[in-house]
C-alpha positions in Angstrom: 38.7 -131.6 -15.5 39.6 -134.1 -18.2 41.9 -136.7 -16.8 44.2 -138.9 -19.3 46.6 -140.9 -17.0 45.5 -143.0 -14.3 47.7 -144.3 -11.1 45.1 -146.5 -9.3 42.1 -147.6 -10.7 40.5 -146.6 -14.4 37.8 -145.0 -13.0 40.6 -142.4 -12.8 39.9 -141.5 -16.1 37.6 -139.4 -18.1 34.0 -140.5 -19.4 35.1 -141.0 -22.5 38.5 -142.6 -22.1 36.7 -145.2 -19.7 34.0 -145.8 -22.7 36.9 -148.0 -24.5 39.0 -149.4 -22.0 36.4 -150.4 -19.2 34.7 -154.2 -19.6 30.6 -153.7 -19.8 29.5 -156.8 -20.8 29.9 -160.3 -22.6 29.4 -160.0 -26.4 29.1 -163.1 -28.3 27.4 -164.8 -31.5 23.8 -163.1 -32.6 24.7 -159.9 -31.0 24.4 -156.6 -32.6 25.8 -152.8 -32.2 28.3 -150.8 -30.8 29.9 -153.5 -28.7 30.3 -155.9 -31.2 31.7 -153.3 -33.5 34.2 -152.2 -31.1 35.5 -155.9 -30.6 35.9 -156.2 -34.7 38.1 -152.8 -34.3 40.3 -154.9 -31.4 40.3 -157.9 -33.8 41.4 -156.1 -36.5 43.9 -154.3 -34.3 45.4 -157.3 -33.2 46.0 -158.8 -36.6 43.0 -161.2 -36.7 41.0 -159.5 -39.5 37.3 -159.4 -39.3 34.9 -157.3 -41.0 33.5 -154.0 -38.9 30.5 -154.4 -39.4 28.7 -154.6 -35.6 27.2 -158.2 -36.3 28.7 -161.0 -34.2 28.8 -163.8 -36.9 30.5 -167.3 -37.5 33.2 -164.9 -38.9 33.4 -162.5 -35.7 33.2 -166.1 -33.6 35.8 -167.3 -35.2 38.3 -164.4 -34.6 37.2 -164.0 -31.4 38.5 -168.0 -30.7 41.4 -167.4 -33.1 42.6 -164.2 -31.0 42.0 -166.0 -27.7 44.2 -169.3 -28.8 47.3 -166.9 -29.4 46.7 -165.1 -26.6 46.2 -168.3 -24.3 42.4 -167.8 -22.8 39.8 -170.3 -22.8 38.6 -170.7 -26.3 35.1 -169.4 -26.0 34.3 -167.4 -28.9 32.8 -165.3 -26.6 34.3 -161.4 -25.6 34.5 -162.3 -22.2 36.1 -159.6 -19.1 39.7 -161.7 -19.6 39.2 -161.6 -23.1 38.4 -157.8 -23.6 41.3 -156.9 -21.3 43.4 -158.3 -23.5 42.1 -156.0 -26.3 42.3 -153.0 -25.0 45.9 -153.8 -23.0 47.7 -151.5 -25.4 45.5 -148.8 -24.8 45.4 -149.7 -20.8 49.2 -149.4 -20.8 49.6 -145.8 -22.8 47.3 -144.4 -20.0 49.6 -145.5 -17.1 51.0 -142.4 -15.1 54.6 -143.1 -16.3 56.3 -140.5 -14.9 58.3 -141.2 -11.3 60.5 -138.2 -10.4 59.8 -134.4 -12.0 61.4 -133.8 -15.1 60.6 -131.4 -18.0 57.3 -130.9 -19.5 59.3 -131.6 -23.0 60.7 -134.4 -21.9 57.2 -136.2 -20.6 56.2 -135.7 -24.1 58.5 -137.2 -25.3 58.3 -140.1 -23.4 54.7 -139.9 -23.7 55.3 -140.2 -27.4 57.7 -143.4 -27.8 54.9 -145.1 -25.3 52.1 -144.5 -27.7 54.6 -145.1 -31.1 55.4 -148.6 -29.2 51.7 -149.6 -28.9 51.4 -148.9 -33.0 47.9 -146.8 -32.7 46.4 -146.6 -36.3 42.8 -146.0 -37.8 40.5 -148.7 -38.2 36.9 -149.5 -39.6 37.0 -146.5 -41.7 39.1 -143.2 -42.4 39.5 -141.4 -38.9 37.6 -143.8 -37.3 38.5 -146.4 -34.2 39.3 -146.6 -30.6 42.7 -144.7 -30.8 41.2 -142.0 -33.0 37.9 -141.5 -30.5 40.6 -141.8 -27.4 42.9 -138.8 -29.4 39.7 -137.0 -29.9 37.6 -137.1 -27.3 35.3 -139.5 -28.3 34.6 -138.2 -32.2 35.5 -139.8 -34.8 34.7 -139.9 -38.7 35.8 -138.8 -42.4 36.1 -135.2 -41.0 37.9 -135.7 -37.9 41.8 -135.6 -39.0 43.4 -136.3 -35.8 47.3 -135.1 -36.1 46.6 -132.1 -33.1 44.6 -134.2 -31.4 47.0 -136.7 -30.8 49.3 -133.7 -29.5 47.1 -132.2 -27.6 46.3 -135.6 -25.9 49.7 -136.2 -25.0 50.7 -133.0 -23.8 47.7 -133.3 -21.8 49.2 -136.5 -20.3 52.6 -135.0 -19.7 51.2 -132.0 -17.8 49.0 -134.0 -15.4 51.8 -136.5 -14.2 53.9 -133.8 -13.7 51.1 -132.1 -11.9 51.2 -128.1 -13.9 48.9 -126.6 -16.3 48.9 -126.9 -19.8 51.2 -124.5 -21.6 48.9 -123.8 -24.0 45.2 -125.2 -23.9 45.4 -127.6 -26.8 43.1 -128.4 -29.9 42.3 -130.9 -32.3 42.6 -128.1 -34.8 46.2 -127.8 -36.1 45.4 -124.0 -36.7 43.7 -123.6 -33.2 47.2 -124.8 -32.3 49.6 -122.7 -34.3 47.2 -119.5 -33.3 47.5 -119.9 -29.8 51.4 -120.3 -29.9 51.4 -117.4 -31.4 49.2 -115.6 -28.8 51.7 -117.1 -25.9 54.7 -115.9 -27.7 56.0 -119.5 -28.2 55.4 -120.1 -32.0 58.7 -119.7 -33.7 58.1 -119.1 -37.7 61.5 -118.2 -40.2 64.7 -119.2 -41.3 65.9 -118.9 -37.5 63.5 -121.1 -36.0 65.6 -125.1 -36.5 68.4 -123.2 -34.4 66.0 -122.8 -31.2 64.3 -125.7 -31.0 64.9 -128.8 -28.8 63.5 -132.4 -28.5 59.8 -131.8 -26.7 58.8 -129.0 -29.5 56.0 -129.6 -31.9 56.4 -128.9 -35.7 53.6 -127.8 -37.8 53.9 -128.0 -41.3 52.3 -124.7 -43.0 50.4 -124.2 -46.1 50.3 -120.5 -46.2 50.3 -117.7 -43.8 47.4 -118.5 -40.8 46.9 -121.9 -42.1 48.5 -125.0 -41.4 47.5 -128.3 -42.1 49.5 -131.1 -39.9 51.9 -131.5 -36.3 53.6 -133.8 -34.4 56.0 -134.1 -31.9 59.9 -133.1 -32.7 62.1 -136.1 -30.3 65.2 -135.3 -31.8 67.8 -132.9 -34.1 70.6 -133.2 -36.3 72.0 -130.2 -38.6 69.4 -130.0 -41.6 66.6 -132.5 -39.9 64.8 -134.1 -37.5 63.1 -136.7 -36.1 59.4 -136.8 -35.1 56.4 -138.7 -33.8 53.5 -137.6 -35.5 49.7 -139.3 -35.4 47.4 -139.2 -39.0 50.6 -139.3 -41.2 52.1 -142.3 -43.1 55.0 -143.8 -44.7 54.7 -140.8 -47.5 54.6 -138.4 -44.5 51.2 -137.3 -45.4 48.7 -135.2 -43.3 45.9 -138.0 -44.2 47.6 -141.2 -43.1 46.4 -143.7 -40.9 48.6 -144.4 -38.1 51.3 -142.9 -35.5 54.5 -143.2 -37.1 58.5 -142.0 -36.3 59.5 -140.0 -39.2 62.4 -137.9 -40.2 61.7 -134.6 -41.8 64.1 -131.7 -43.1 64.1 -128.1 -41.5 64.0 -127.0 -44.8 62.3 -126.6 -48.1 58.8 -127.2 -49.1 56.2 -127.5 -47.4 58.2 -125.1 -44.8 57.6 -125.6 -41.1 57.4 -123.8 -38.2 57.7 -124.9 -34.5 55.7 -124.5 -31.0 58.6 -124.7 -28.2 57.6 -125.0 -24.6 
């Protein structure tokens, strides 16, 4: 079983998830690879910008010293355990069980949402590519890997385990693989009708024509002709291609027309 929440320890978690939030080593100047590549993502996440380019240079150094003043650890230049924790705390914090008393499945995802949107998950190092893309997508990441669904499907996977119940539906990181099975469980609502059924908790997928859509996210609340949304891979423009989780507002109506999972 995949596990995204932890309540104890992170070796809670699954493989993956553990891969970019668990300390390995020290990385520091003349080092090469993955490691030092993942700690130019952080950098750049952080607001200290460094090439990613998995060379620990003068540059990197520097970063790594500039990131540790503000954050008020030793100034080592070196990725130490201390320093690295304070990397990936954003990350750390999203994968806290959250929950404390049962409430609905919708409404963990919802929550689950407004925790990620807080800790401002975008790409980095390329398109599709960095530690909250790999942690949405079990572990892939690249050009080809748009990540909207899997985004969903990681946090509805999070809401069903701290509630303790199965998934509703067993999630993708394919927005059709989504839209398909809702419609095999009986729970995809399509039509002029659907905006009146749908509460806060519901996903919205944006459809290109019939059997094919092409972007989702997370509906968190309604008003009369829109609503508001939390939605990973999307943009200021509202594109399916972004870069980043953002809160939108989008319109029940016109084009491109939208249809709706609700649980």
């Amino acid at each position: 079983m995949m596990v995204h929440v932890f309540d104890g320890e992170l070796a809670e978690l699954s493989p993956w998830i553990r891969g970019e939030v668990e300390f390995a080593a020290p990385v520091s100047q003349g080092a090469l690879g993955k490691p030092v590549r993942r700690a130019q993502e952080w950098l750049n996440l952080h607001g200290t910008g460094v090439v990613v380019d998995g060379a620990f240079g003068p540059a990197t150094r520097r970063a790594v010293t500039e990131f540790q003043s503000r954050s008020g650890l030793e100034q080592t230049g070196e990725v130490d355990e201390a320093t690295f924790g304070q990397f990936v705390a954003p990350m750390v914090d999203v994968l806290r069980q959250r929950l404390t008393a049962s409430v609905p499945l919708a409404d963990a995802l919802v929550e689950y949402a407004r925790a990620h949107l807080a800790a401002r998950p975008r790409e980095v190092g390329g398109p599709n590519t960095g530690p909250w893309v790999r942690l949405y997508m079990n572990g892939r990441q690249g050009e080809a890997f748009a990540w909207c669904a899997g985004f969903v499907t990681f946090l509805l996977e999070q809401a069903a385990q701290s509630l303790e119940m199965d998934m509703p539906l067993p999630g993708s990181v394919s927005t059709d693989a989504l839209a398909l099975q809702a419609e095999h469980a009986g729970v995809l609502l399509t039509g002029d009708g659907a905006a009146r059924k749908i509460t806060p908790g519901c996903l919205f997928l944006i459809r290109c024509v019939d059997s094919d859509w092409n972007h989702t996210g997370i509906v968190t609340a309604i008003y009369d002709e829109s609503f508001s949304t939390i939605e990973g891979n999307t943009n200021d423009a509202g594109q399916r291609e972004g870069v980043e989780v953002c809160a939108r507002t989008r319109a029940f109506h016109g084009n491109p027309p939208k249809d709706f999972i609700h649980f």
